[in-house]
VMD Tcl script that draws the C-alpha trace (Angstrom):
set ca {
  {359.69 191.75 157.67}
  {361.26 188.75 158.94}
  {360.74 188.61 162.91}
  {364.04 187.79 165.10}
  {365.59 184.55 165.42}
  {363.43 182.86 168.49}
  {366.07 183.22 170.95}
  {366.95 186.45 170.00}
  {363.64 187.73 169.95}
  {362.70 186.21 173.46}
  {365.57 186.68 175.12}
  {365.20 190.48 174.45}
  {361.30 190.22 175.22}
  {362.22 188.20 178.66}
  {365.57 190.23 179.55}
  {364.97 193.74 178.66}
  {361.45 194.39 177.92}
  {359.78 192.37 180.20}
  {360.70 194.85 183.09}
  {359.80 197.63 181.76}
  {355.87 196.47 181.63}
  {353.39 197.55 184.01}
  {352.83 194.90 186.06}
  {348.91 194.63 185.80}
  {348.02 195.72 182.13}
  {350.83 194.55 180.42}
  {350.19 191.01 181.13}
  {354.17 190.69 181.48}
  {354.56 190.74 177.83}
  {353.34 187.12 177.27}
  {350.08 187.54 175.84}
  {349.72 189.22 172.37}
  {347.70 192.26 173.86}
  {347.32 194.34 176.51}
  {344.34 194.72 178.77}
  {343.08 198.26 180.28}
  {340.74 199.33 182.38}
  {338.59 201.56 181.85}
  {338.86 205.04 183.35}
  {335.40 206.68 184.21}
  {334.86 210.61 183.18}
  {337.87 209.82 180.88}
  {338.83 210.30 177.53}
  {341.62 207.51 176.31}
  {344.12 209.77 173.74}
  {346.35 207.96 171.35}
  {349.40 208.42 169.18}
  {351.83 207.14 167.10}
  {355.12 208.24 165.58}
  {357.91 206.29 164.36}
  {361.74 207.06 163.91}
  {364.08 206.41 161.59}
  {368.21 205.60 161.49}
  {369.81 208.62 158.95}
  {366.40 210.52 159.23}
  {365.42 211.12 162.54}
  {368.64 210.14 164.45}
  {372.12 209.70 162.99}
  {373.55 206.13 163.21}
  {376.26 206.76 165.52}
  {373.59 208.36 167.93}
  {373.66 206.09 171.55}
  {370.49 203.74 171.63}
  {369.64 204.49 175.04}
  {368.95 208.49 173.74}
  {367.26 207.21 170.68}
  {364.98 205.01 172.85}
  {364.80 208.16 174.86}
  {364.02 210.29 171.81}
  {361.47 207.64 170.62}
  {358.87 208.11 174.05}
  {359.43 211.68 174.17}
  {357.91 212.87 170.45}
  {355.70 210.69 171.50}
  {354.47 212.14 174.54}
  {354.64 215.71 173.52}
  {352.05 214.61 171.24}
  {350.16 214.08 174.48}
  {351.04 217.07 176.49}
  {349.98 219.10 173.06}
  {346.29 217.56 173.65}
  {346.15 218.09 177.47}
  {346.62 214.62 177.95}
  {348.39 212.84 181.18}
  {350.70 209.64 179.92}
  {350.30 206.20 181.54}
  {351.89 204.00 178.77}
  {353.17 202.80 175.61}
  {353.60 200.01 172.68}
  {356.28 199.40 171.38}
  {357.92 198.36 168.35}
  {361.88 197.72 167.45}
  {363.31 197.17 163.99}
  {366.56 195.85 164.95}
  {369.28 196.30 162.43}
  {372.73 194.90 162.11}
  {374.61 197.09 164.67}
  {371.86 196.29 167.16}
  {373.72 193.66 169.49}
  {372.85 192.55 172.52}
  {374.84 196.12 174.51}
  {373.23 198.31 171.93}
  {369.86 196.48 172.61}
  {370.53 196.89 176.38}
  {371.33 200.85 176.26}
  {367.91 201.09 174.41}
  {366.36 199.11 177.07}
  {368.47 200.81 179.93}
  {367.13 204.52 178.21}
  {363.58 203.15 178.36}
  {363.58 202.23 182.01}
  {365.29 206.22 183.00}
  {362.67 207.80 181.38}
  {359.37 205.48 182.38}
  {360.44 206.83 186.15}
  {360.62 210.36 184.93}
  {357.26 210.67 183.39}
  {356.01 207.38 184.95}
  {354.46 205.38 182.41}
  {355.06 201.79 181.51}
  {355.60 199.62 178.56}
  {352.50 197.45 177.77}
  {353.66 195.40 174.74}
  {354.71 195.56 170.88}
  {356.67 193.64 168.14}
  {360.53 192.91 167.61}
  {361.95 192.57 164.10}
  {365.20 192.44 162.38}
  {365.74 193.87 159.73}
  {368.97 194.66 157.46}
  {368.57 198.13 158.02}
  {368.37 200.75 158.84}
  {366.88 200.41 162.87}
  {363.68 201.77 163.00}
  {361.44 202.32 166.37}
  {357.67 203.17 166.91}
  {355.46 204.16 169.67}
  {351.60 204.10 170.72}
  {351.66 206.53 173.08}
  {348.30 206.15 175.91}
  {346.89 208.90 178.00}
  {343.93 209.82 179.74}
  {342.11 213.74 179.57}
  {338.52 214.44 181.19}
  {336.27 213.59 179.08}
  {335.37 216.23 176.00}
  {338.52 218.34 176.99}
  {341.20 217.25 174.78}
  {342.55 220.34 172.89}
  {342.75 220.26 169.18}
  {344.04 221.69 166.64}
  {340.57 223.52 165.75}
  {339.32 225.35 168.34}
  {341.32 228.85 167.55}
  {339.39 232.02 166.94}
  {340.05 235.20 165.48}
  {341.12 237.32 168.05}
  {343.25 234.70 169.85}
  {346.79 235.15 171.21}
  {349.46 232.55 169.92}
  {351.79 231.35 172.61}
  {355.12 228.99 172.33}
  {356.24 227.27 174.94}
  {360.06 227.00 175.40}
  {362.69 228.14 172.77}
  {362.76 227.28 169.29}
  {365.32 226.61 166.84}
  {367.14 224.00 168.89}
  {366.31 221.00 166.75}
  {367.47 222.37 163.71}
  {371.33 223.58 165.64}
  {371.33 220.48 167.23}
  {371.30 218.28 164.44}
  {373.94 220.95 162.60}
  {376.27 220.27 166.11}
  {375.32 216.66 166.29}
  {377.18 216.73 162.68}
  {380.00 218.82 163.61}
  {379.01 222.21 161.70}
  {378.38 224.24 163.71}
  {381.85 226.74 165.76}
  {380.12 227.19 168.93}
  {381.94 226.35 172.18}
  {381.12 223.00 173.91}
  {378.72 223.68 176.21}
  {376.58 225.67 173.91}
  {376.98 222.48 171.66}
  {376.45 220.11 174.06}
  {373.19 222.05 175.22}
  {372.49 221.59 171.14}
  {373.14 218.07 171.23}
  {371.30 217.03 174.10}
  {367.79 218.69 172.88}
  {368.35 217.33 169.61}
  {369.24 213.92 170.74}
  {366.51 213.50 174.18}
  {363.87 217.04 173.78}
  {361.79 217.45 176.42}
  {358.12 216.65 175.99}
  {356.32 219.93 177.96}
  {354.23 217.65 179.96}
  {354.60 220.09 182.98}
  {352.23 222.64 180.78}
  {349.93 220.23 179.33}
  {347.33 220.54 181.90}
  {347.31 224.86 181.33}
  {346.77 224.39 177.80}
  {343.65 222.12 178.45}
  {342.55 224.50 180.87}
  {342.74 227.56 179.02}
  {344.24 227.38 175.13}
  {341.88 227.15 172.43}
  {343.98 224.92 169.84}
  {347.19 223.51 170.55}
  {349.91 222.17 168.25}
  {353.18 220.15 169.45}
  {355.99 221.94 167.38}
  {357.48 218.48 165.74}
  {357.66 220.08 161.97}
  {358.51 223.37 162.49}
  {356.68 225.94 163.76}
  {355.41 227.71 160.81}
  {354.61 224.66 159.84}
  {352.41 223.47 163.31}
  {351.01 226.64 163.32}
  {349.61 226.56 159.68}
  {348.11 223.03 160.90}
  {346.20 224.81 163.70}
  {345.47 227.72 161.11}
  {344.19 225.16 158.76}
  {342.29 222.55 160.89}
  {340.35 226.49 162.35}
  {339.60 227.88 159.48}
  {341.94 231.17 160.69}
  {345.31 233.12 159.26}
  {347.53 233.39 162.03}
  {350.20 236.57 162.19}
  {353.58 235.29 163.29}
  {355.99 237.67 164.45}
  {359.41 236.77 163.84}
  {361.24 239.34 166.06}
  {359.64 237.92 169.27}
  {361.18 234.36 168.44}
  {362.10 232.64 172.04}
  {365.91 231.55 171.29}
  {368.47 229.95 174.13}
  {371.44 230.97 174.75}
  {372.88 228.48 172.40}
  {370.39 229.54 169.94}
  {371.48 232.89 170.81}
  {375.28 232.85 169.99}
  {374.48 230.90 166.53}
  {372.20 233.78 165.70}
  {374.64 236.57 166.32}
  {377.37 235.25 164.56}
  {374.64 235.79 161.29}
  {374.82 238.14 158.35}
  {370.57 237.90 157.42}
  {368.83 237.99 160.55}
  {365.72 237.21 158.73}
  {367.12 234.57 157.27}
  {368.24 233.18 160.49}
  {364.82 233.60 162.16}
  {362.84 232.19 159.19}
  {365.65 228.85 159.70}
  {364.90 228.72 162.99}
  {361.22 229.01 162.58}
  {361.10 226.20 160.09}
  {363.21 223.83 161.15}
  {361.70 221.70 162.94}
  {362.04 218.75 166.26}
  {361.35 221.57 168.95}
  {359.09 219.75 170.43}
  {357.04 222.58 172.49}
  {353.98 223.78 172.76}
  {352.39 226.10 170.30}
  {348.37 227.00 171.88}
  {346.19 229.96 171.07}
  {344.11 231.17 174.02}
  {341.70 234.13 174.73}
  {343.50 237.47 175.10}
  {341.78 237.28 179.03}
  {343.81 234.58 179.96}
  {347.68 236.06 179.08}
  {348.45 236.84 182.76}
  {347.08 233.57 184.05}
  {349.52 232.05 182.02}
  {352.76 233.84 182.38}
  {351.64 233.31 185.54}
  {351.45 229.39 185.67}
  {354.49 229.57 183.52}
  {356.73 231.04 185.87}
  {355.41 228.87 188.50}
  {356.96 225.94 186.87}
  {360.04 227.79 185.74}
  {358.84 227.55 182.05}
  {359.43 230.20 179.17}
  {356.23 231.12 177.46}
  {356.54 233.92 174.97}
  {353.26 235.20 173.14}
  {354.59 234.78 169.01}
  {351.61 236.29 167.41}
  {347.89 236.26 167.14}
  {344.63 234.69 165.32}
  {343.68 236.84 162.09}
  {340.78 236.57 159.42}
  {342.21 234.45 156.34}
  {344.36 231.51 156.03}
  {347.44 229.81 156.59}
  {350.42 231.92 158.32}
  {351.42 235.51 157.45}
  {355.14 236.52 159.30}
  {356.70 239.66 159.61}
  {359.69 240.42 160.43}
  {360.56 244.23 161.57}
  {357.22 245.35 161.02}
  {357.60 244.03 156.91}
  {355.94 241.11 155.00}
  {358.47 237.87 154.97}
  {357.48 235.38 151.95}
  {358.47 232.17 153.61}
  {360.53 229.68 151.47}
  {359.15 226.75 153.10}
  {356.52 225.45 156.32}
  {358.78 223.02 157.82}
  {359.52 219.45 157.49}
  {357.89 217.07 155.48}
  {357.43 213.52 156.06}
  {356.81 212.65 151.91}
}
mol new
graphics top color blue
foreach p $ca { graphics top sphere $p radius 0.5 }
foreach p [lrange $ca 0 end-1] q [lrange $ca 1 end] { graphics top cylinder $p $q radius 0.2 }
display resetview
């Protein structure tokens, strides 16, 4: 891709990026890498996702929640593996409608949410491109050495947990379009999670402690729990009643003529971003118990099986699920 105009690309490097690197590591954004040290006993954890303009936010969304949006899948990739944050890379396609006020709300969302999970920018790329805007993230973070959770460690006989509620997403993209007749501060709740989730970073270091495999749930959750199913070698039994819905969730559900139908939506649709873990049947009340503790729902969905892939019921009864999730093609 062609890269920015030179003052347009360094004025936005010097202006609005610049501040947001750490002081040390980044180098202040003027050499072409960054430099870490190392962390003894350590583990360094990586990830990367990318968003798109139309796919993963609408193009009338506000850059600073997009930027906002952005860090967070990324770091619930982290809390997934157990891992604490410290930074980031970044990389901004810049289309057309990103001018200099759009370019300083993404900048502006950045700098809110490097204070709340206190992390810092350490260096990237800018682009422009004709469209559509399009944003990655290398996401950094340190776990004790040996101890980040994966997707494989679940065994038959395990307990499948979700963190949160689930279904959000999926509503909030329907009330970020308009569609769905809820009041507003049901929608707004909708909205919000759709447009700026919550990475559970305030659980990660539980699921380290005591889950077996851990998924975040980015593509659904049928779908991140077939992952863990698949990377184990297990079936896991998902039970569709015991789905953890908000109050938002909640009034969309009622209002719904095929509760299964409802549930299995809700189940597949995806951008939840929680935590879906397996643990030992031993360690249920130590989690509720940490769980409450930091004011989190945790609701126990189902449990490791013999087999493959993910079996739900719903009422006791079989459900042949339609689809896992999203896809990415």
């Amino acid at each position: 891709m062609p890269a920015l105009d030179v003052a347009g690309e360094f004025e936005t490097i010097e202006k609005l990026l610049r501040p947001l690197a750490h002081p040390e590591w980044g180098r202040g954004l003027q050499d072409d890498v960054a430099v870490l040290p190392s962390r003894p006993g350590h583990d360094l954890v990586l990830t990367k996702d990318a968003i798109v303009e139309g796919v993963h936010f609408l193009p009338d969304d506000p850059l600073d929640t997009v930027a906002k949006k952005l860090l967070r899948v990324n770091l619930s990739d982290l809390a997934a593996k157990g891992a604490e944050p410290f930074g980031y890379l970044l990389a901004c396609h810049w289309s057309e409608r990103c001018g200099w006020p759009e370019r300083e709300a993404f900048a502006a969302g950045l700098a809110e949410d490097q204070a709340l999970f206190n992390v810092f920018l350490l260096g990237g790329d800018t682009v422009k491109t004709p469209g559509p805007a399009a944003f990655s993230v290398t996401a950094l973070g340190w776990v004790p050495a040996g101890a980040a959770v994966s997707r494989a460690g679940a065994q038959v006989g395990d307990l499948v947990f979700v963190t949160g509620t689930i279904g959000d997403g999926m509503l909030g993209l329907k009330a970020a379009r308009g569609e769905l007749p809820l009041d507003a501060e049901r929608l707004k709740a909708l909205v919000d999670h759709y447009r700026m989730p919550m990475p559970r970073l305030d659980f990660a270091e539980v699921v380290r402690t005591l889950g077996t495999a851990a998924a975040d749930v980015s593509d659904g959750l049928v779908a991140d729990l077939a992952h863990i199913a698949k990377a184990s070698g297990v079936g896991v039994a998902l039970n569709l009643n015991v789905l953890p819905l908000s109050a938002a969730a909640q009034a969309w559900f009622e209002d719904r003529v095929d509760p299964q139908a409802a549930l299995e939506a809700l189940a597949t649709g995806g951008d939840d971003y929680q935590i879906a873990f397996t643990a030992h049947p031993r360690h249920e009340e130590t989690l509720r118990r940490e769980a409450e503790r930091r004011l989190l729902r945790l609701t126990r969905i189902g449990a490791v099986t013999a087999g493959a892939g993910v079996a739900a019921t719903y009422d006791g009864q079989a459900v042949a699920l339609e689809r896992d999730g999203w896809t990415h093609g």
